[in-house]
C-alpha positions in Angstrom: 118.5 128.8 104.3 120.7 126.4 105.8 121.9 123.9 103.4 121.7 119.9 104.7 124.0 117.5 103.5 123.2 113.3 103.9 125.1 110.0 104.0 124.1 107.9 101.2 122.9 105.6 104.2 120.2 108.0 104.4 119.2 108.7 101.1 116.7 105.3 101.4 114.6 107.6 103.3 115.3 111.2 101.9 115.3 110.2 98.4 118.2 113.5 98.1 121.6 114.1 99.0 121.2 117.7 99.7 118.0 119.7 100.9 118.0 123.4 102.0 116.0 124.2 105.3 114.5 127.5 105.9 113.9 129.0 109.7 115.8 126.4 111.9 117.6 128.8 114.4 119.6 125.2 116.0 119.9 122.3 115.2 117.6 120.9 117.2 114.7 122.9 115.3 116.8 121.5 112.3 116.0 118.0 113.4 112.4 118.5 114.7 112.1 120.3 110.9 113.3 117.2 108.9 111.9 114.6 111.0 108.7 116.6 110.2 109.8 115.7 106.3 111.0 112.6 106.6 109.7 110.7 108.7 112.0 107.2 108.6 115.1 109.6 109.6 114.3 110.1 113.3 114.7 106.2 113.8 118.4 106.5 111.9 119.6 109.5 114.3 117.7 109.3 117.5 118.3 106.1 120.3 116.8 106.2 123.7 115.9 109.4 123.7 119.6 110.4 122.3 121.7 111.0 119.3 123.0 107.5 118.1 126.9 107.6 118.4 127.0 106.5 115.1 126.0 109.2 113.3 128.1 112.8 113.6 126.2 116.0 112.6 129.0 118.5 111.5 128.1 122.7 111.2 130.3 124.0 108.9 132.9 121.1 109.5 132.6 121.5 112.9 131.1 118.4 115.2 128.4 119.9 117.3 129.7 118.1 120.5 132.7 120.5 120.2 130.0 123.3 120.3 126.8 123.3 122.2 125.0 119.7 120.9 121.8 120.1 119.6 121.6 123.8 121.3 123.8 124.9 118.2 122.6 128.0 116.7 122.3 128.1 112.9 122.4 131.2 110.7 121.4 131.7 106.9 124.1 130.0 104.9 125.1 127.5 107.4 126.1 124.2 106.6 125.0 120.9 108.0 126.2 117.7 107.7 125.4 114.1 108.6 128.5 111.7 108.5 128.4 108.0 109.7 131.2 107.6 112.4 133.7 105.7 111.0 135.3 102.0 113.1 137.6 99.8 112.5 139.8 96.8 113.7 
């Protein structure tokens, strides 16, 4: 099981904080899993074709662009996260 963790931002469409996905071996199979679910989330994280900047998707506490994107592999017990980037001025 890889436990999934959302921003409140998201929780419009999830209705959960915290879900717990079974047989996702990346995080793209992750993705394609919960846009599956929820169908409103794919507009929140996807843009042209790409992850929105705005969004960082952390395994473990680790951003997956310090690893291998959406190529990440996941194991049983891994962590996912989904934490709006945070700006300023």
């Amino acid at each position: 099981m890889i436990k999934v963790k959302f921003p409140t931002v998201f929780v419009q469409v999830t209705k959960e904080r915290r879900v717990e996905v079974d047989g996702a071996g990346s995080i793209g199979e992750l993705l394609d899993t919960l846009f599956e679910k929820y169908p409103g989330l794919k507009e929140k994280l996807i843009k042209d074709g790409e992850l929105t900047p705005f969004i960082n998707i952390f395994v473990n506490g680790e951003d997956i662009r310090h690893l291998n994107g959406v190529e990440t592999e996941l194991k049983d017990g891994d962590e996912v996260a989904f934490i709006p980037a945070i700006s300023g001025g």
